[in-house]
N, C-alpha and C positions, 0 to 999 in steps of 0.2 A: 647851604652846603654847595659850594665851588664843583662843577663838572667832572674836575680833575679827581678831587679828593673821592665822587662817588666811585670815579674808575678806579680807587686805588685798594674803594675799601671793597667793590666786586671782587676783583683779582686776587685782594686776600681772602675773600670767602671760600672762592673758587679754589684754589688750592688745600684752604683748611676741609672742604667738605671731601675733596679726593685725598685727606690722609685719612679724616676720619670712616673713606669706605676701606682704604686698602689696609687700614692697619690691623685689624683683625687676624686677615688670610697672610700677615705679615712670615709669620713662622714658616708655614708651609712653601712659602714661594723660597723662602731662605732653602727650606730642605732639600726641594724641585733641583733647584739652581746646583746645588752640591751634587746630588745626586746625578745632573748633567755633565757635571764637569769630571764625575768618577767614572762615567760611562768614557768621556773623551779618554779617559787617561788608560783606562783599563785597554782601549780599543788600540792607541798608540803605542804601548808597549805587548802588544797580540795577546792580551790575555783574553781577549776575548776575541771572536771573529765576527765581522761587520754580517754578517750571514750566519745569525746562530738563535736558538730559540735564547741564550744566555743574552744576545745584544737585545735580544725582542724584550723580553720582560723586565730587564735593566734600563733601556729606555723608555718602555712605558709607566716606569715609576716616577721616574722624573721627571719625565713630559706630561704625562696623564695633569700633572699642576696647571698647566698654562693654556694645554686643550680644552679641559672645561672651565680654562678660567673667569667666564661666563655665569657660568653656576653660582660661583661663589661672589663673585662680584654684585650677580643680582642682588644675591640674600640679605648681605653687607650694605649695600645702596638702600635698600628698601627698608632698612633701620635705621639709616641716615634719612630717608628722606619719607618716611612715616608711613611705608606700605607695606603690604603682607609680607612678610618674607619667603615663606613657602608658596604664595602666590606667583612670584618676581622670580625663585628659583626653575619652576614650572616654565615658566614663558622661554628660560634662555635654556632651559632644554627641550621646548619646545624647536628652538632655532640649531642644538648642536645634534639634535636628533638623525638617527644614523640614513635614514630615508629621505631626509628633507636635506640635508651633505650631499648623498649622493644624485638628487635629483640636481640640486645647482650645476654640480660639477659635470654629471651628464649634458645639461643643458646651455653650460657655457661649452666646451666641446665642441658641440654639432650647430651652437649655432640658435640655438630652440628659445622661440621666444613665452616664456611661463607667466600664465597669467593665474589668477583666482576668480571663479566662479567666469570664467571667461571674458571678465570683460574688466576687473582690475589690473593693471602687470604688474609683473613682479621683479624688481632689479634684482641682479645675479650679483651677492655677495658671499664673504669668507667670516664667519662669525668664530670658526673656531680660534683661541687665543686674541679675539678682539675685546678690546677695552670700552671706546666710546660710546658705540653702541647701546649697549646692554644697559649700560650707563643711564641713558636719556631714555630709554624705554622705560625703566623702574620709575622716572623722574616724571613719565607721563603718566604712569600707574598711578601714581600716589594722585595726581588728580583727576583722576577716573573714578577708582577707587571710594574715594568720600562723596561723591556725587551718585554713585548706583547706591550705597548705602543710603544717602539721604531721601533719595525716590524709591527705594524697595518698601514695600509693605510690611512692617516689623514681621507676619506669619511667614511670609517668603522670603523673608533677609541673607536667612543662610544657605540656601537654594541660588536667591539670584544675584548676589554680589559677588560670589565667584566662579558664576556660569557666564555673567556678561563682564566684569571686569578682565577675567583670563582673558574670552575672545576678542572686544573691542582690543587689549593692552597688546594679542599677539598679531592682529590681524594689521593695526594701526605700525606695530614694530614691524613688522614682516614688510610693510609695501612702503611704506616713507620713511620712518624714525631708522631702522636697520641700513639702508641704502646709503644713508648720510656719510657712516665712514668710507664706504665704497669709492661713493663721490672723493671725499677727500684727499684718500691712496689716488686715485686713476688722476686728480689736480697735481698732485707732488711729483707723480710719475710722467706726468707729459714736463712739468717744469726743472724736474731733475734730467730727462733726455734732453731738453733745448740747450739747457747751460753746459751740458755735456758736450755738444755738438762744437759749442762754438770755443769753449774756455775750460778745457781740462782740471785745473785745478781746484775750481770754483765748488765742483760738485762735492769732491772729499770735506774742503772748507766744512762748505753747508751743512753735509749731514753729521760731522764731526760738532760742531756749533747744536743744531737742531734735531739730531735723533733722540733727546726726551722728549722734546713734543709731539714727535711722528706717533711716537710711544705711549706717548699719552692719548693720543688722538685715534692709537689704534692702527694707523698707515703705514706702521715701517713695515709691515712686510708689502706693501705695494712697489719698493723699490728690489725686491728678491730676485721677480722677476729681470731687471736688467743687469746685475750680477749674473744668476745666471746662464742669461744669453751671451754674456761676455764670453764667461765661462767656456761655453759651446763654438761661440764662435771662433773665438780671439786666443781662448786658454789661457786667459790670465783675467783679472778683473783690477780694473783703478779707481772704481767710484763706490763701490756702495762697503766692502771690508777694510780697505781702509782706513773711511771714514768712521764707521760702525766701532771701529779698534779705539779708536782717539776718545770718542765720545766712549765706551766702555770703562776704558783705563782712567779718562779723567772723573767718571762715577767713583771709581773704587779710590781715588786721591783723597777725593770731599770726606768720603766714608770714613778712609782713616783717620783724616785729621780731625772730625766729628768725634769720633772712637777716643782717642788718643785728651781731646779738648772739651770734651763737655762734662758737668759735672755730675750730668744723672749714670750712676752708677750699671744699674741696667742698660740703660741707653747704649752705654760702651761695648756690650756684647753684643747687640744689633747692628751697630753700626759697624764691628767688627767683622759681623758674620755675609753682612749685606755688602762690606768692602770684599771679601774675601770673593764672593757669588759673582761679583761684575771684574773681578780680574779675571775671573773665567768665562768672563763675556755675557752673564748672566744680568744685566741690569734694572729688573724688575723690582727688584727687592731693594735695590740700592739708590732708584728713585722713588719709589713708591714709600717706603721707609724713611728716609733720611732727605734727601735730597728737598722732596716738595714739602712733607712736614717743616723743614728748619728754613722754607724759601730761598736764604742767601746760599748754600752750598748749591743748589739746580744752576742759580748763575753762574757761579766761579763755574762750574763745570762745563758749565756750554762755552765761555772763554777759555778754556783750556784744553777742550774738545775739537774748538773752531780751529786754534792755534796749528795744534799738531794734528789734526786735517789739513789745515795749509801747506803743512811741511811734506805731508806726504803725497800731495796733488802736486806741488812745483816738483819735489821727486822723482815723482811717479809712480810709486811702490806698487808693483802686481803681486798677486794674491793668486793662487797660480790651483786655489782646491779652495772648495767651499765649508770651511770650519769655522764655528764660531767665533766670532771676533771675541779674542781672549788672550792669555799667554800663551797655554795650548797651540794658539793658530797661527805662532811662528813659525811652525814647520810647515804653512801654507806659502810663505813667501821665500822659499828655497824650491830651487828647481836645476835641473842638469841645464837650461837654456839661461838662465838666471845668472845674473853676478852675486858675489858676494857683498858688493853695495847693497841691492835689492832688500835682503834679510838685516842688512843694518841702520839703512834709513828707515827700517818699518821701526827697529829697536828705537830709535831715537826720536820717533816720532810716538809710540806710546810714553818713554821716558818723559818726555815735552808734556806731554798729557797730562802722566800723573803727579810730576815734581807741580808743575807749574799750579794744578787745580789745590795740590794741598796746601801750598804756600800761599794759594790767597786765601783760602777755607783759614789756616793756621794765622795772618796776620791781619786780614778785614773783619774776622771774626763770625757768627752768627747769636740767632737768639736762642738759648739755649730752650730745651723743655722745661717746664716745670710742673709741679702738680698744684693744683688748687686745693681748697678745702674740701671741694665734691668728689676729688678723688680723678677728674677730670685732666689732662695731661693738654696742655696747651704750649707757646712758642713766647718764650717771656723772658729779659734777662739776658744783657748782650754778653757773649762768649768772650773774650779775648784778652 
């Protein structure tokens, strides 16, 4: 077996193990995602007030999805990858726990260097709504796991496989395996300011092309941060909404033309419901669902992402309020200082987005799902 071929059949592993974690908690992110985008809508038309226990509780229904998203990721991973499931949920609430949040966040603050048992450190990460992470923790679990089972003493087995499993999996997550996405965001974010500095347009490009993988990797919010410093400083932002817009809209393209082209009858509602969540800027559902499961739609989408990023970095389109990059967040790129260009190259650079991703989803095709005999739902059967 040629080099190439091992790389080729990793990368499909690699994708098929991350649909087989996310598609579970498939539903609920679809609901999240709605649920967010009835909060935007409620909020822009003042039925509700951004200062109201009605925006508190309506947002935390449909954020409360994506803040322990964690939870539920472990539980899912750890049935993909053959460890406890209630064991792996514990650990990432072990990490979204309300005291151990607020210790980072005090500690990044002031400055405070956190160690364990005083002589481990402890890197200062954002677990809540992180993907990667949690990911590779469960992935360490699973072989922790069968090795404390194998040397526990069958009287002590169920005493000591998940007294020292828990500890080694959260202590090992917490100081190295956790950090790793950290690391990643803080690499993206120094390499997203450089290209900023020098070449304007470059950035919208990039992340318009590459916010699934940031996504997947758990990083995009390490780019927030310079949004909204823009924000603050500048009052308008050109690099991260934008781009975030393009890569959104061209999700929800793939989805439709997914929806619309594929022969699994269910399928079409997912893909419909998943298109519908990332036009609201919601893209969770829309790659995790559709996108990585069918491999060839995540492409077209990052070419038609990258595309209408580019349009709107040689543009320049400002972003002028931080609203999720959606349809919704039109009314982010209208302003009293603003042309009326402004709000129309943003239109025509989602338009570029979504036409473009569904016309290649619609005429390159993909592999449809199909089912097996097991009942098993795999990626088989070219679409077109």
């Amino acid at each position: 077996m040629t080099k190439a071929v091992e790389n080729k059949k990793f990368i499909s592993r690699f994708f098929e193990t991350l649909g087989q974690i996310f598609k579970p908690i498939l539903p609920i992110m679809i609901g999240g995602g709605l649920l967010q985008a009835l909060r935007d809508i409620l909020l822009m038309t003042g039925a509700i007030e951004p200062v109201s226990s009605s925006y508190i509780f309506l947002n935390a229904l449909g954020d409360c999805v994506f803040y322990f998203l964690p939870i539920y990721l472990a539980f899912s991973s750890a049935k993909v990858f053959g460890a406890s499931p209630f064991m792996a949920a514990a650990t990432a609430g072990f990490l979204l726990y309300p005291q151990v949040t607020k210790l980072f966040e005090w500690a990044n603050q002031i400055g405070w260097d956190l160690t364990l048992f005083g002589k481990i450190p402890v890197t200062y990460s954002k677990y809540p709504s992180s993907v990667l992470p949690i990911i590779l923790i469960v992935l360490f679990q699973s072989k922790v796991e069968p090795l404390v089972e194998k040397f526990s003493p069958k009287v002590l087995r169920a005493i000591l496989v998940p007294l020292v499993t828990m500890f080694v999996t959260g202590i090992v997550g917490l100081t190295i395996i956790g950090p790793i996405g950290t690391w990643i965001g803080d690499l993206m974010n120094g390499l997203i300011t450089f290209l900023n500095e020098r070449s304007a347009w470059i950035v919208p490009t990039l992340i318009g092309a590459f916010t699934p993988l940031l996504v997947m990797a758990g990083a995009h919010y390490s780019i927030i941060p310079i949004a909204t410093q823009n924000l603050a400083q500048l009052g308008y932002d050109t690099v991260m909404l934008p781009g975030s817009l393009a890569s959104n809209i061209a999700l929800a393209g793939a989805c439709f033309a997914v929806a619309i082209k594929t022969k699994r009858g269910q399928y079409k509602g997912v893909a419909t419901s998943a298109g519908i969540t990332a036009l609201f800027g919601i893209s969770q559902s829309a790659l995790y669902g559709v996108a990585i499961p069918l491999k060839k739609p995540l492409i077209y989408s990052m070419i038609g992402g990258g595309i209408a990023g580019f349009i709107a970095g040689i543009t320049q389109i400002k972003a002028y309020s931080m609203i999720t990059p959606g349809l919704l967040s039109f009314i982010s790129y209208v302003s009293a200082e603003a042309s009326i260009a402004n709000l129309i190259f943003a239109i025509v650079s989602a338009l570029v987005a979504f036409v473009l991703t569904f016309v290649l989803t619609w005429v390159l095709g993909f592999d449809d799902l199909v089912i097996e005999e097991s009942g098993k739902e795999t990626a088989a059967g070219e679409s077109q």
